[in-house]
C-alpha positions as CSV (number, residue, x, y, z in Angstrom):
1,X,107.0,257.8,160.0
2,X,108.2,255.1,162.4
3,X,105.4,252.3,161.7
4,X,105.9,249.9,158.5
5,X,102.7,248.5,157.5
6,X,103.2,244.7,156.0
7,X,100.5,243.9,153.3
8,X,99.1,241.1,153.9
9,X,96.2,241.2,151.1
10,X,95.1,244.1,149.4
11,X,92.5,245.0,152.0
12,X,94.9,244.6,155.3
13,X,98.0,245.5,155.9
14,X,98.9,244.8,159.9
15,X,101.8,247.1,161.9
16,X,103.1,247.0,165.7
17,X,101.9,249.5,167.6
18,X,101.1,252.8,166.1
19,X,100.8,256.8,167.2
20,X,98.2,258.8,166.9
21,X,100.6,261.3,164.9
22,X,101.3,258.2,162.5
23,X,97.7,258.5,161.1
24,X,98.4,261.2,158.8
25,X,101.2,259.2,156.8
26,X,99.1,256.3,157.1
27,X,95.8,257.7,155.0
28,X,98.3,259.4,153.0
29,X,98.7,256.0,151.7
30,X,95.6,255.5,151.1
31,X,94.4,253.9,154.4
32,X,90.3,254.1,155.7
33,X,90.3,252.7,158.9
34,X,92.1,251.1,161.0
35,X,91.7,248.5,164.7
36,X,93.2,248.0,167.5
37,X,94.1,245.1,168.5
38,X,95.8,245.4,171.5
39,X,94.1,246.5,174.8
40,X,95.1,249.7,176.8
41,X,97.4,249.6,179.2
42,X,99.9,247.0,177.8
43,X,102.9,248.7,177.9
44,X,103.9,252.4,179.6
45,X,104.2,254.0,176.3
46,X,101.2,253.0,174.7
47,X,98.6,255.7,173.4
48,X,95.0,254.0,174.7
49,X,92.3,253.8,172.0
50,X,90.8,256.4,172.8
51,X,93.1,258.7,171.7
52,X,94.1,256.8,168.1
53,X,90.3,257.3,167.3
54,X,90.1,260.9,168.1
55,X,92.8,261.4,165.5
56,X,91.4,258.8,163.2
57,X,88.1,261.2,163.2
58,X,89.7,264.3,162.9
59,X,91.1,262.9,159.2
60,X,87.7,261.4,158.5
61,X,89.1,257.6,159.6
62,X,87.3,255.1,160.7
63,X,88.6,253.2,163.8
64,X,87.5,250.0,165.9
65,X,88.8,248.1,169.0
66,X,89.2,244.7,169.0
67,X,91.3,243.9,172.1
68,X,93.5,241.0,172.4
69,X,95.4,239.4,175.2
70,X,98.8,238.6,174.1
71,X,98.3,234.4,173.4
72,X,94.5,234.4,173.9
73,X,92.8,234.7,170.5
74,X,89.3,233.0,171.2
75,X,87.1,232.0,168.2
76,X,85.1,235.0,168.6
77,X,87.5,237.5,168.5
78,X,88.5,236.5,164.7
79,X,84.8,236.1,164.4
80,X,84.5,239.7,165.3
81,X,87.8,240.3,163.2
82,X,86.4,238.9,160.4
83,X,82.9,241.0,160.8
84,X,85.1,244.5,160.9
85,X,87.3,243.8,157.7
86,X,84.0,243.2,155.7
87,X,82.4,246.2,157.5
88,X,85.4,248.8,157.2
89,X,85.9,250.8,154.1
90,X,89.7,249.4,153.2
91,X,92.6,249.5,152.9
92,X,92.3,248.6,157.1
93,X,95.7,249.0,158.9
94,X,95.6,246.4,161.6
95,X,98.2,246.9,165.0
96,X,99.3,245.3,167.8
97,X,102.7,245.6,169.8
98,X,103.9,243.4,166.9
99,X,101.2,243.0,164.2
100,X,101.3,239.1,165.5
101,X,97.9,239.1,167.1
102,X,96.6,240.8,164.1
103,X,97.9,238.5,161.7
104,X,96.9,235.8,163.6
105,X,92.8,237.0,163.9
106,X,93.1,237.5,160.3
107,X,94.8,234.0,159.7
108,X,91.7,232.3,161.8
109,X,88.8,234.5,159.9
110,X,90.2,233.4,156.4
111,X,90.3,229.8,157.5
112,X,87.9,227.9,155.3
113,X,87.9,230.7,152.6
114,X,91.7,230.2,151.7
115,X,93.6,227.0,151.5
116,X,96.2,226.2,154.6
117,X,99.0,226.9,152.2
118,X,98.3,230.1,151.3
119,X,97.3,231.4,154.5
120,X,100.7,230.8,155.6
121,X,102.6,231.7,152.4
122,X,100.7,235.3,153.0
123,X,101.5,235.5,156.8
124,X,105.4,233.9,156.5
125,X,105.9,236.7,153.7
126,X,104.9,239.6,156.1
127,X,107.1,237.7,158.1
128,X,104.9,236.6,161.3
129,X,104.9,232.6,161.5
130,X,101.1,231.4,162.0
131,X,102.6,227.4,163.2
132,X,101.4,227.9,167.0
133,X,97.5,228.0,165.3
134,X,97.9,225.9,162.4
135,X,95.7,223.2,163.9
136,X,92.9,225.6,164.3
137,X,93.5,227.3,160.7
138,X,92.9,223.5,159.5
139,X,89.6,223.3,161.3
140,X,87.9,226.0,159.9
141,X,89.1,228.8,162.1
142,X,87.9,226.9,164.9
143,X,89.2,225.4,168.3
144,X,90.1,222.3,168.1
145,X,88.2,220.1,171.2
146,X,88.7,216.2,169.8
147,X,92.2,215.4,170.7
148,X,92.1,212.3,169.1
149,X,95.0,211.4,167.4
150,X,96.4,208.6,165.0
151,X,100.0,207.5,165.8
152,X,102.1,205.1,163.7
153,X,106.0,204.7,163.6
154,X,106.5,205.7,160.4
155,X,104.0,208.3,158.8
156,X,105.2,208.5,154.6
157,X,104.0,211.8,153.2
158,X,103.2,211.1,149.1
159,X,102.3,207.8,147.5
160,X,103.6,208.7,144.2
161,X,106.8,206.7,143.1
162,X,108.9,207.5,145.8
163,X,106.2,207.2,148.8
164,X,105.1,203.7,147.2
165,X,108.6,202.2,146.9
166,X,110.2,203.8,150.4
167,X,107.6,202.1,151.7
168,X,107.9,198.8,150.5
169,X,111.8,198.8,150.8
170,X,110.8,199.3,154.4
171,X,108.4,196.6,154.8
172,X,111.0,194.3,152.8
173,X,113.5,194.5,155.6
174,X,111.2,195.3,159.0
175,X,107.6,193.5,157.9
176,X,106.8,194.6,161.5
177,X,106.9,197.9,161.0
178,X,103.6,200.3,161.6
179,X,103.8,202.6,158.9
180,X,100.7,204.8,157.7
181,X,100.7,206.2,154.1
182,X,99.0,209.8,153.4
183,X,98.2,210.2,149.6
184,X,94.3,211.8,149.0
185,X,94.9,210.1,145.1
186,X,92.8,207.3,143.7
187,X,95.1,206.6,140.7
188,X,98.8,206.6,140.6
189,X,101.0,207.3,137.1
190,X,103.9,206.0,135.8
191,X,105.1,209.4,134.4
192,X,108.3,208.2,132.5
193,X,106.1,207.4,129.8
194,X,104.2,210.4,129.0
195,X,106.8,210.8,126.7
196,X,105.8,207.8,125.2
197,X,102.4,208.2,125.1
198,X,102.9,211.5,123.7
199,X,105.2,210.0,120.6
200,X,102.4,207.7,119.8
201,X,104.0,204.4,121.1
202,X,102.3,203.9,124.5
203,X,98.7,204.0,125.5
204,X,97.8,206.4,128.1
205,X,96.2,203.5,130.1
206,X,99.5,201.7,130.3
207,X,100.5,204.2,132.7
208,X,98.0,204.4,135.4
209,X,96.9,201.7,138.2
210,X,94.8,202.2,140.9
211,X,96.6,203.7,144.1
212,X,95.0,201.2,146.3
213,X,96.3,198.0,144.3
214,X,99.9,199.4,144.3
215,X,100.5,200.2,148.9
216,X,102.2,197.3,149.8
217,X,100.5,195.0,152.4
218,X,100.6,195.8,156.1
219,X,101.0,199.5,155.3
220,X,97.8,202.1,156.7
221,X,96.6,204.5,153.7
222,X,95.2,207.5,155.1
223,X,93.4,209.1,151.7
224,X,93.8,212.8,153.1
225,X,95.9,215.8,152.0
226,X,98.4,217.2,154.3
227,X,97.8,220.6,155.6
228,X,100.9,221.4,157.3
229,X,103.4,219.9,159.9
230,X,104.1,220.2,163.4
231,X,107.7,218.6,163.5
232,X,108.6,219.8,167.2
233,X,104.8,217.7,168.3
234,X,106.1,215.3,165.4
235,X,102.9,215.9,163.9
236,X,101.0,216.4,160.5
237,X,97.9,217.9,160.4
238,X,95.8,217.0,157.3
239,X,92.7,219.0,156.0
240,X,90.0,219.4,158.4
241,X,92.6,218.8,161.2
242,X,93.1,215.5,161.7
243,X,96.2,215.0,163.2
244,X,98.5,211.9,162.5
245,X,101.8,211.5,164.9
246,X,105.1,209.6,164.1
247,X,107.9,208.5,165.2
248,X,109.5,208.7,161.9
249,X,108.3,211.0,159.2
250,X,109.1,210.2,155.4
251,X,107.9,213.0,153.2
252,X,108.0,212.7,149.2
253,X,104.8,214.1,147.9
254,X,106.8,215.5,144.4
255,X,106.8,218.6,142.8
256,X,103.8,221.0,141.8
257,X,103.3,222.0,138.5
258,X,103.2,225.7,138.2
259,X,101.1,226.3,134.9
260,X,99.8,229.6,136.2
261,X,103.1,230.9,136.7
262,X,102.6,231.5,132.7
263,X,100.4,234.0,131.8
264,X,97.2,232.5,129.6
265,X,98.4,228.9,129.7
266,X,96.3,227.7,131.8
267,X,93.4,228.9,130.1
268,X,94.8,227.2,126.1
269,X,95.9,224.1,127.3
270,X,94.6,221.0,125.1
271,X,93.5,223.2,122.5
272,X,94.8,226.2,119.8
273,X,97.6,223.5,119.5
274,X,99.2,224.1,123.1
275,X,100.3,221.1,125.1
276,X,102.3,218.9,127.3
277,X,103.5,215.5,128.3
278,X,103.6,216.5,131.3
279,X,100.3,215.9,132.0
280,X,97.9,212.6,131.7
281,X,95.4,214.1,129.9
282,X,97.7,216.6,127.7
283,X,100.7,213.7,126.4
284,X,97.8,212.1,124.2
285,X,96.9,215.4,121.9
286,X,100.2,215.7,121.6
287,X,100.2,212.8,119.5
288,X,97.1,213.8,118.1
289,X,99.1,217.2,116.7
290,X,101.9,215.6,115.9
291,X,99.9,213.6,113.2
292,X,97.5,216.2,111.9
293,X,101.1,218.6,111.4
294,X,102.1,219.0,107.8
295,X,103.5,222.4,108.3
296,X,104.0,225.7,109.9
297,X,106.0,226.2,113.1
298,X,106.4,223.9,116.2
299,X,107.5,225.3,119.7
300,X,109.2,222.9,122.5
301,X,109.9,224.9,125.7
302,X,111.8,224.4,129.1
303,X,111.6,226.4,131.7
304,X,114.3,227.4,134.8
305,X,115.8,224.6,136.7
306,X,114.9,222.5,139.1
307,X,112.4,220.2,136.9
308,X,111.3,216.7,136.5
309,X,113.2,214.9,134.0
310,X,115.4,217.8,132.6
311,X,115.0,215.7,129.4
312,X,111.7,215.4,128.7
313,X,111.2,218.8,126.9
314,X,113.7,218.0,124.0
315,X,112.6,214.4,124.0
316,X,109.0,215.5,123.3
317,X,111.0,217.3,120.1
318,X,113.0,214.3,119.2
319,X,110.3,212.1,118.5
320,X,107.7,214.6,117.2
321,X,110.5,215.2,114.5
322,X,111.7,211.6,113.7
323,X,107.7,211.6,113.2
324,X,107.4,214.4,110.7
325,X,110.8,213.0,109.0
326,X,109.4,209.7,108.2
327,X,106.2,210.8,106.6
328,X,107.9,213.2,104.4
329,X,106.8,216.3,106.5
330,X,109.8,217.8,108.4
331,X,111.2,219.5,106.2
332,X,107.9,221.8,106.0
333,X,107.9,222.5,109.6
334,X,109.9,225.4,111.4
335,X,111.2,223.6,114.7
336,X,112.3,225.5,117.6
337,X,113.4,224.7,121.0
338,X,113.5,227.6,123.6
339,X,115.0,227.0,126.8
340,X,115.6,229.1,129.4
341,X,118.8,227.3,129.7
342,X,122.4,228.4,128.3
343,X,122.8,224.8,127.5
344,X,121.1,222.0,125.8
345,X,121.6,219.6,128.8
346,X,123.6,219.5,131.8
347,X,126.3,216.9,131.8
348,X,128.3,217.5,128.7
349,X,129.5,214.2,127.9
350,X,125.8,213.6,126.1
351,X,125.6,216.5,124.3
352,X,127.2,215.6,121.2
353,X,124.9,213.1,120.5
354,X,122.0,215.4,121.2
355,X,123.1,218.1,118.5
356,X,123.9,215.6,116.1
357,X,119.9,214.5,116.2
358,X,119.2,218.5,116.3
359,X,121.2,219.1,113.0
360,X,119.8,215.9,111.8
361,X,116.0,217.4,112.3
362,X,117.6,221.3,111.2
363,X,116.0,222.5,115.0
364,X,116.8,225.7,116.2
365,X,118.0,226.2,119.4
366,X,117.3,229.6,121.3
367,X,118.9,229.9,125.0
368,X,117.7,232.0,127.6
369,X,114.4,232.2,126.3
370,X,111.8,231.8,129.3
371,X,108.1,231.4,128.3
372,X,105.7,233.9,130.7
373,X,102.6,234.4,128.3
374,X,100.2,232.4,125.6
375,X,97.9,233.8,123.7
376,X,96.2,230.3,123.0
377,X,93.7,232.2,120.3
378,X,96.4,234.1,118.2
379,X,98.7,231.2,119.0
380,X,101.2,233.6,120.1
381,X,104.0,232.7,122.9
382,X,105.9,235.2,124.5
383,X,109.4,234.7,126.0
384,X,111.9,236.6,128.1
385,X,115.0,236.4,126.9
386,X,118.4,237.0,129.3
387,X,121.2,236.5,127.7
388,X,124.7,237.1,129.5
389,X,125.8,240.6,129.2
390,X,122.5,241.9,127.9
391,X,119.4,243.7,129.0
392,X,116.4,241.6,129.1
393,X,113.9,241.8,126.1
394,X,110.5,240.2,125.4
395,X,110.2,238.6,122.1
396,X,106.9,237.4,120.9
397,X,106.8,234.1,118.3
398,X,104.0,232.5,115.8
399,X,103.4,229.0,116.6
400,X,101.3,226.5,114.6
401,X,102.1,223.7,117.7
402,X,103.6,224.1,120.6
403,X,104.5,221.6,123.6
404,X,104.8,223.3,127.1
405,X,107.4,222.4,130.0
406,X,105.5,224.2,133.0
407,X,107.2,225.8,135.7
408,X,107.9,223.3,138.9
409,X,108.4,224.0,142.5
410,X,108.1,222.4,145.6
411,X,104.1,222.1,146.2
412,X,102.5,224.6,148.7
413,X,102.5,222.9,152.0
414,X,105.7,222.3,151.7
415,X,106.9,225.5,150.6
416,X,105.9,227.5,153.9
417,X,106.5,224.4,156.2
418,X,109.3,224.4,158.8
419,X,110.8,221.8,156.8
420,X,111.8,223.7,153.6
421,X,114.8,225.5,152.7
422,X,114.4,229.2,151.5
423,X,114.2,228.2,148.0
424,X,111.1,226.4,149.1
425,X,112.5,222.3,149.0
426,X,112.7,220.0,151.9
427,X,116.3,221.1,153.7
428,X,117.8,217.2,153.5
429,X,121.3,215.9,153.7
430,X,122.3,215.6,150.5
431,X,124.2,212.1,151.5
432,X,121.8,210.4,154.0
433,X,118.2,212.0,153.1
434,X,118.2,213.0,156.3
435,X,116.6,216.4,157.2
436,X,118.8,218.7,158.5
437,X,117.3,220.2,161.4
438,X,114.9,217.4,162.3
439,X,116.5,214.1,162.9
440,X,113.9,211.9,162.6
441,X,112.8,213.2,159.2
442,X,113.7,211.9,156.2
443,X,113.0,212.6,152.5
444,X,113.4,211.5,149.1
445,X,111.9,212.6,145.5
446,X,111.5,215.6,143.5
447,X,110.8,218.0,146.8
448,X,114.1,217.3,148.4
449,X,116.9,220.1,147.6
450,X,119.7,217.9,146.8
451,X,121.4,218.6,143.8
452,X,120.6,215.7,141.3
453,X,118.4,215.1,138.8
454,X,114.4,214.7,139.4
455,X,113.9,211.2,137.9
456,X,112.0,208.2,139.0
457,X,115.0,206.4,138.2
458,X,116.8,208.8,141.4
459,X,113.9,208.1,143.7
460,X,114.3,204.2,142.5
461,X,117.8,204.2,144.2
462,X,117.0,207.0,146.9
463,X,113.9,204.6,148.5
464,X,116.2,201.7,149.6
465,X,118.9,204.4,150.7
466,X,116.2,205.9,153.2
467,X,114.9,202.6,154.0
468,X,118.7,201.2,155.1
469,X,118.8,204.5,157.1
470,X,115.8,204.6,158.9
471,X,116.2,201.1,159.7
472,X,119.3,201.7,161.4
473,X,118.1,205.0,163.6
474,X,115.6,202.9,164.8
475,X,117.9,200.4,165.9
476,X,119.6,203.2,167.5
477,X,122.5,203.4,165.1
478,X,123.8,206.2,162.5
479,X,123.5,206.3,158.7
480,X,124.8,203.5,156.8
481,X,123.7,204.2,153.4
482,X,124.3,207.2,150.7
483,X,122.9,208.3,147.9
484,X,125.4,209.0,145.2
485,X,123.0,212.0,143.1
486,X,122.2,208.8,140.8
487,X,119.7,209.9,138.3
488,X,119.0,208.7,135.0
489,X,117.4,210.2,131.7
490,X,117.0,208.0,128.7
491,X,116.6,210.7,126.2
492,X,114.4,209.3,123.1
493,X,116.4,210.4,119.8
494,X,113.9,208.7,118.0
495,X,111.6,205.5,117.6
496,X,113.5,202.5,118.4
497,X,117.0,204.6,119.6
498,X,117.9,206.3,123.3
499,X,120.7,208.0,124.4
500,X,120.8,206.7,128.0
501,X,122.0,209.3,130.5
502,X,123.3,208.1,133.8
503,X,124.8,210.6,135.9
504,X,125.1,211.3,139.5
505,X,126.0,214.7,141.5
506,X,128.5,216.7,140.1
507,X,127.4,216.1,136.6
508,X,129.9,212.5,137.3
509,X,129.0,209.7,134.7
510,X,127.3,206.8,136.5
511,X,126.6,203.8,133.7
512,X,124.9,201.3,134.8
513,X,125.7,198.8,131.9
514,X,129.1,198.1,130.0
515,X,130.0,200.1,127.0
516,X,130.0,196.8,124.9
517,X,126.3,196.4,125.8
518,X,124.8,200.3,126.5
519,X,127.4,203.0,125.5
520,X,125.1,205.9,126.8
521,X,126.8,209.0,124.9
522,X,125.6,207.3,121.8
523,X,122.0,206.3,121.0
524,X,121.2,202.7,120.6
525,X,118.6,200.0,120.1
526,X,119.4,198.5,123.6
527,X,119.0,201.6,125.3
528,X,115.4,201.6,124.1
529,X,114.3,198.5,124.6
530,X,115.1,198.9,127.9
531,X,112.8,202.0,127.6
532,X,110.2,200.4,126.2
533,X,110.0,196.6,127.3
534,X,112.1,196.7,130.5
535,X,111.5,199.7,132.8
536,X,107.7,199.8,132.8
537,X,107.7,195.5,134.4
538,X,110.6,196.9,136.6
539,X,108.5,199.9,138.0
540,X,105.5,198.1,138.7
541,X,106.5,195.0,139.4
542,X,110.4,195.4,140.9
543,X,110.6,199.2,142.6
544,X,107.3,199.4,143.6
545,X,107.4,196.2,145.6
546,X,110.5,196.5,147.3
547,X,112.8,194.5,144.7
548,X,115.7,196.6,144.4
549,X,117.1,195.5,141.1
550,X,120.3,197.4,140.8
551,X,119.3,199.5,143.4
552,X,121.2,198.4,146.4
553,X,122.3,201.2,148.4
554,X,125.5,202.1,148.6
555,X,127.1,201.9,152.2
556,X,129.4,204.1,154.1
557,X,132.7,202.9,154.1
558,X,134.0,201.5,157.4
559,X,137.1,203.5,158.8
């Protein structure tokens, strides 16, 4: 057989240009019907229609023609796409010279059943690029006739932490500058301390302010979600195609939680004692658990790298323990901490603090143990375990509590954009922020590949490095400002102590403070006040507004 079908859902698969002699293989596996989509007479060795169907009929297939001039799919013809699929018994094999103008016609007669995203995660894996109708997969399938068009000379993509404070690092050096914000969120989250809310020392209302009272002044917020981007037009194209042009293009909309990615979580979260501080509404029923627990078993998981705030899953342990320990409770509970990890945490200079808190609260520590399935009922997790060496094994464990790290990647549009990498981040210099290909993209956050950590306190230092930088392309001069990998985790031992990670790429130590003050491979007192009192003033009031305390980008050195 010399076609290869490519699946693009379970009822269509689309080929190039197929024989009648092909048909046999082709119901063999399992195919009904199939359509033509290209019209007779395209190339010298193409079998017309005609003849396809007569086969088709002779092995009881059904067959339709749809022709399509190569570059001239018209709103009808997916219309009329769209009317066969649901009409054909399927599996439908779709062809073409290519399978491109059959992927396309189905592209256009999902539009406004699928999201954007997926419609070009499905095409981009069958490997046929749907950017050249992406505009008209954002309006519904449809042509797009108002060619209207917003244009500002920097467009920001996210107005989470990063998005807010690249922004008004900007404005605090050029307060000239026309810069449009695209975030379709009413409330915005200081996320650092759902740990705290979920170790009973914050209120959940102390981290969330309203979007609009946080974009600096000056600055256009366009409340829409991005569809997908057109960086050779220097376009993005939002939801129902609006279109927004740049000059400059900033993109840091953060990472996507992936709870589906485990079986049956989704469906147990905030109840049979299943949650996370990684989400708003989870982080408080974590306290509530913590303080109904008097004994039985408690499960902390982390998932594969990359993740925001590689601490965050023991921390949630840390001070659920020091919790149980002071009313008398811990030593009644079984703690465990899976990771799918071989390694408690990265940068091995704070690790012996960390295991002397995890002797301290007798946790066990399991490497290599992925979670993939909850039974929320039965309160049963099971994890895949690969440990060097070994085949891989399921294990299934009890659980009386247990506090979920999800899965995190890079969120959908940005995954099958022209701007990501194949691991699905945005492709950036790791130095500069700068986007490889396109040069006057920039980007900054937990979506961009470089290899640091995914903190706020990394974005705190990456916004005024971007800000230096695009400041001086527009000026018509190259990068002066890097970004070191600076991240920092202040891991909460317990209440009222912190082992304060600082650490930049390369795993290399990056304190901020003197030893004599904040030695961070030991907890301390100072290190949580900071926590506590400091950082929440100096996120709200200092990074979010363009005050770069201890933040000052770090310039290239003159030769």
């Amino acid at each position: 057989m010399t076609v290869e079908p490519k699946t693009i859902s379970s009822q269509l698969a689309v080929a190039a240009q197929i024989a009648p002699s092909d048909l046999v293989d082709l119901k063999a596996q399992g195919f009904r019907s199939v359509i033509c989509n290209r019209p007779d007479g395209e190339g010298a060795d193409q079998p017309t229609f005609s003849e396809i169907a007569a086969a088709a009929s002779a092995l009881g297939l059904e067959a339709r023609y749809i022709p399509i001039e190569g570059g001239k799919v018209s709103d009808a013809d997916a219309a009329g796409f769209a009317t066969a699929l649901d009409e054909l018994p399927g599996p439908t094999l779709a062809y073409c010279r290519s399978g491109t103008r059959s992927t396309t016609l189905w592209s256009l007669a999902q539009a406004g059943r699928l999201p954007v995203a997926e419609i070009l995660a499905v095409t981009q894996r069958a490997g046929y690029d749907m950017g050249g109708v992406v505009r008209r997969i954002a309006n519904g399938g449809k042509t797009v006739t108002d060619v209207s068009e917003a244009k500002h000379d920097i467009v920001i993509v996210g107005g989470g932490a990063a998005g807010i404070a690249v922004a008004s690092s900007l404005k605090s050096r050029r307060p000239d500058l026309d810069i449009a914000l695209i975030e379709p969120a009413d409330v915005h989250y200081y996320q650092p301390g759902w740990t705290m809310v979920g170790g009973g020392i914050f209120e959940p209302q102390q981290t969330a302010k309203t979007e609009a009272s946080l974009i600096p002044k000056g600055v256009v917020w366009i409340k829409a979600a991005v569809a997908a981007f057109e960086p050779t037009e220097n376009a993005v194209i939002l939801d129902g195609c609006r279109v927004v042009k740049y000059n400059r293009l900033i993109v840091c909309p953060g990472l996507k939680l992936d709870w589906g990615k485990v079986d049956g979580l989704i469906d147990t979260l905030g109840k049979n004692g299943v949650t996370s501080n990684y989400r708003y509404d989870l982080a408080p029923y974590t306290w509530q658990l913590v303080k109904g627990m008097t004994q039985g078993r408690a499960l902390f998981t982390q998932p594969p790298m990359p993740i925001k705030c590689a601490g965050a899953p023991q921390k949630a342990m840390y001070l659920s323990c020091d919790a149980w320990m002071r009313r008398g409770v811990l030593k009644d509970i079984d703690v465990q901490f899976n990771t799918a990890g071989g390694v408690l945490f990265g940068v091995p200079e704070y690790v012996p603090a960390l295991m002397e808190y995890v002797k301290k609260y007798d946790a066990h520590l399991n490497f290599f143990h992925n979670l993939v399935a909850v039974d929320g009922p039965a309160r049963k997790a099971i994890f895949e375990v690969k440990q060097p060496d070994e085949d891989t094994r399921q294990v299934e464990v009890d659980f009386d509590m247990m506090h979920v790290c999800p899965p995190q990647v890079a969120p959908d549009f940005i995954r099958v954009s022209p701007l990501a990498d194949a691991a699905g981040w945005i492709d950036v210099d790791q130095a500069t922020l700068r986007h490889k290909t396109y040069e006057n993209i920039w980007s900054l956050g937990d979506v961009m590949n470089a290899p640091n950590a995914k903190t706020a306190a990394a974005a705190r230092v990456q916004a005024p490095t971007v800000a230096e930088n695009v400041i001086a392309d527009i000026d018509g001069g190259s990068a002066v400002a890097q970004y070191n990998g600076y991240g920092s985790c202040p891991l909460t031992v317990e209440r009222g102590k912190i082992v304060l990670a600082e650490f930049g790429y390369g795993g290399k130590m990056l304190p901020s403070f003197p030893k004599a003050f904040i030695d961070g491979t030991k907890p301390s007192r100072a290190a949580w006040l900071l926590k506590e009192r400091i950082l929440p003033p100096i996120y709200w009031k200092a990074m979010l507004r363009g005050r770069e305390w201890m933040a000052v980008p770090e310039q290239f050195s003159q030769k």
